[in-house]
C-alpha positions in Angstrom: -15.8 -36.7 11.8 -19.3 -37.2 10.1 -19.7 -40.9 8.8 -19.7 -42.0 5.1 -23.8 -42.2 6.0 -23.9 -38.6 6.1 -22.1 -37.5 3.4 -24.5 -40.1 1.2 -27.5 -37.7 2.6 -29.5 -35.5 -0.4 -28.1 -32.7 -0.3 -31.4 -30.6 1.4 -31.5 -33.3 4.2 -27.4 -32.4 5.1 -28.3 -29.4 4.7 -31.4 -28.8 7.3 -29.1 -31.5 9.8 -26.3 -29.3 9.8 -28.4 -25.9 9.9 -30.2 -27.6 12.9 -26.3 -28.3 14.3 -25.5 -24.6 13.5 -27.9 -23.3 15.3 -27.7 -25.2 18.2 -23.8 -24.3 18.3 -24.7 -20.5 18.2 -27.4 -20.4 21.2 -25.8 -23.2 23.5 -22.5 -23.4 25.3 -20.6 -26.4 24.2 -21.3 -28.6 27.5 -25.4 -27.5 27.0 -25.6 -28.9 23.3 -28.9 -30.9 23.3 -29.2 -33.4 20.8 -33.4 -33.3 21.2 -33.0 -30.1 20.2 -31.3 -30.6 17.4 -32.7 -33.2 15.5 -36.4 -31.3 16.5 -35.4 -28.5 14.0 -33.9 -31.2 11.6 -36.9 -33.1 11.5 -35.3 -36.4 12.1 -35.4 -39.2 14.2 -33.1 -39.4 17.4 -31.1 -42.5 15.7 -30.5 -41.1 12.6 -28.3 -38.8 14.3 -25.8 -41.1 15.2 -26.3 -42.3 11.9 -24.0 -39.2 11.0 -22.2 -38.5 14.1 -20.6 -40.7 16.4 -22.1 -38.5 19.1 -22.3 -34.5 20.2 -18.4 -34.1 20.4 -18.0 -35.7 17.0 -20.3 -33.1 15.9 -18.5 -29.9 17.4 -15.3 -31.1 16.0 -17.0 -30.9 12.8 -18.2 -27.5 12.8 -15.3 -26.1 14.5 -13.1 -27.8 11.5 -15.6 -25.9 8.8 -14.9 -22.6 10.7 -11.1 -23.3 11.0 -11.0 -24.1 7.2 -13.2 -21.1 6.4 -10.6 -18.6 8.4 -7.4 -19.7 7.3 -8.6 -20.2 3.8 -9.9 -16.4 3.9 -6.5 -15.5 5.5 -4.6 -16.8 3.0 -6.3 -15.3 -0.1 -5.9 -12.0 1.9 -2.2 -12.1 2.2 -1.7 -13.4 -1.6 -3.9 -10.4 -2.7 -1.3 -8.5 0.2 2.0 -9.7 -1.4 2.8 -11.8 1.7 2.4 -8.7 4.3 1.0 -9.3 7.7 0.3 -5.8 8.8 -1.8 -5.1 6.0 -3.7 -8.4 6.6 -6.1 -7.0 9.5 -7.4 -4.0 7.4 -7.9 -6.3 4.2 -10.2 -8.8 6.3 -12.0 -6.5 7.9 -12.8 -5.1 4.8 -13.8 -8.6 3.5 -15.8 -9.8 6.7 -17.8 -6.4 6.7 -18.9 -5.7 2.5 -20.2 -2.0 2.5 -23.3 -3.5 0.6 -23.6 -7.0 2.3 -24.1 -8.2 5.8 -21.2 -9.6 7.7 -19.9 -12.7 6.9 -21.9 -15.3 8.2 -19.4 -17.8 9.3 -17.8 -14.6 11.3 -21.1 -13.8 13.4 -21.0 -17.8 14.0 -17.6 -18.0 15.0 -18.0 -14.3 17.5 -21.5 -16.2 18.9 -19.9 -19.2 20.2 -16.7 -16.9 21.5 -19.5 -15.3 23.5 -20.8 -18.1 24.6 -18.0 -20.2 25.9 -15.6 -18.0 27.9 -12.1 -18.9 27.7 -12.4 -19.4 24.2 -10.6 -17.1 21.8 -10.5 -16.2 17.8 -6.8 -17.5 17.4 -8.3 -21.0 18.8 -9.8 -21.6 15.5 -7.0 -20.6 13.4 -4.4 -23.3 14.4 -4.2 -26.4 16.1 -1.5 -24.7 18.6 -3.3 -21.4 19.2 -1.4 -18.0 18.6 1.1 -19.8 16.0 0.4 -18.9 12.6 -1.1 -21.5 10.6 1.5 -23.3 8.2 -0.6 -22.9 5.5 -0.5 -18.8 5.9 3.3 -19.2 6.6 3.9 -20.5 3.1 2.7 -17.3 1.4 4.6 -14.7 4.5 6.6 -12.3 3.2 9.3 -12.5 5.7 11.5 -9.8 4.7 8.5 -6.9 5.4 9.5 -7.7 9.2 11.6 -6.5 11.3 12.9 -9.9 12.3 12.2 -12.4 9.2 11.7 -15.6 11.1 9.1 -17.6 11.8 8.9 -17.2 15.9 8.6 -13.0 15.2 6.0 -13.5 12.4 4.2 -16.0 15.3 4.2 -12.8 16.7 2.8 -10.4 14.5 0.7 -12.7 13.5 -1.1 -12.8 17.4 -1.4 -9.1 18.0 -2.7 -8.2 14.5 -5.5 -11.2 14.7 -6.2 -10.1 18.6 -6.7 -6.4 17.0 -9.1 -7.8 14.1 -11.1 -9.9 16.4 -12.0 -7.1 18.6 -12.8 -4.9 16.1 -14.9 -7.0 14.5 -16.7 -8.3 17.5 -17.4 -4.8 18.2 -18.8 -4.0 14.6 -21.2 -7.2 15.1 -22.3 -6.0 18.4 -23.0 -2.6 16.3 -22.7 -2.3 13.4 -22.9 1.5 13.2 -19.7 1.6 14.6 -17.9 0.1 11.4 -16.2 2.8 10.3 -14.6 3.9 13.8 -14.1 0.2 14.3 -12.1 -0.2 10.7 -10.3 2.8 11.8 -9.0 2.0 15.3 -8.2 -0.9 13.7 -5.8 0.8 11.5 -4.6 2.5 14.4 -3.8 -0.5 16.6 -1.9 -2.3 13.4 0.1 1.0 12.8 1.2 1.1 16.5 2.5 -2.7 16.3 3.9 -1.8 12.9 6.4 1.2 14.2 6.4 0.3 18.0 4.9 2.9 20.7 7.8 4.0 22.5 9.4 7.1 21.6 12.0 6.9 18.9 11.1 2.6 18.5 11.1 3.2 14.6 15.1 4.1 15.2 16.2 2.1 17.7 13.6 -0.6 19.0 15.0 -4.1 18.8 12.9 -7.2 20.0 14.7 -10.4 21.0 12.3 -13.5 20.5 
């Protein structure tokens, strides 16, 4: 984590550092992140930087907390505004990462950047320290009687498929964004087959053992 130096920075020096760190993490794969580089565009001498980091890593964790707090935090508002329901979730982010009169949201274009970048890496990695669970913090506002099963393991789930349906659909609006709307409706699609199942007659007789 940053040091108590850097969090005693004026605000527009923190602010240029960790725009400089930004951009870096958005046109470099993790193990490429150049330090010279970085404190170039900050304007600031190579010490000073581990003034504020302990080094590159220290750094990374830092940004990739922001973006972790950022996504949960937005997930959370959107299932409170949803009464708790995870299959309405996707639709009601996408909705919020994409505004019909502004651009995408920026920390999203971040986060889908560095995805590109550093293969293996996936959307639910930034969501929860053990990747694919749902967060406990999005847990606590679950309504688990809209599932099928109302425990924790099947919301885990839901919770997976929905996000994995939401990332690609908004990774393919960033890539173009003319294709919003068809994105934002295979979207709704995708969600609707996981809510009623996709083999004939699941909505009657379809039972999942987790």
């Amino acid at each position: 984590m940053p040091t108590a130096t850097f969090y005693r920075l004026p605000k527009e020096k923190r602010t240029r550092l960790i725009a400089a760190c930004w951009a870096e993490l958005t046109q470099a794969r993790f193990t490429d992140i150049s330090i010279n580089r970085i404190i170039s565009a900050a304007h600031i001498p190579r010490g000073s930087f581990y003034q504020y980091f302990t080094d590159k890593e220290d750094m990374v964790r830092y940004l990739l907390g922001e973006l972790q707090e950022h996504f949960v935090s937005a997930l959370r508002s959107g299932l409170i505004e949803g009464q708790g329901d995870l299959l309405t979730l996707p639709e009601t982010m996408f909705g919020e990462f994409f505004q019909w009169t502004v651009s995408a949201d920026p920390m999203l274009t971040r986060l889908i950047q560095i995805l590109r970048l550093n293969h293996g890496l996936d959307f639910q990695t930034f969501l929860s320290d053990s990747p694919g669970l749902l967060p406990d913090r999005l847990w606590e506002v679950v309504d688990p009687d809209r599932l099928k099963q109302p425990t924790r393991d099947y919301a885990n789930h839901v919770f997976f498929l929905t996000m994995a349906a939401l990332a690609f659909s908004a990774a393919e609006t960033l890539r173009n964004p003319a294709q919003r709307d068809q994105q934002r409706d295979n979207l709704r699609l995708r969600v609707e087959m996981i809510r009623s199942g996709c083999a004939a007659g699941a909505r009657q007789h379809m039972e999942v053992t987790v």
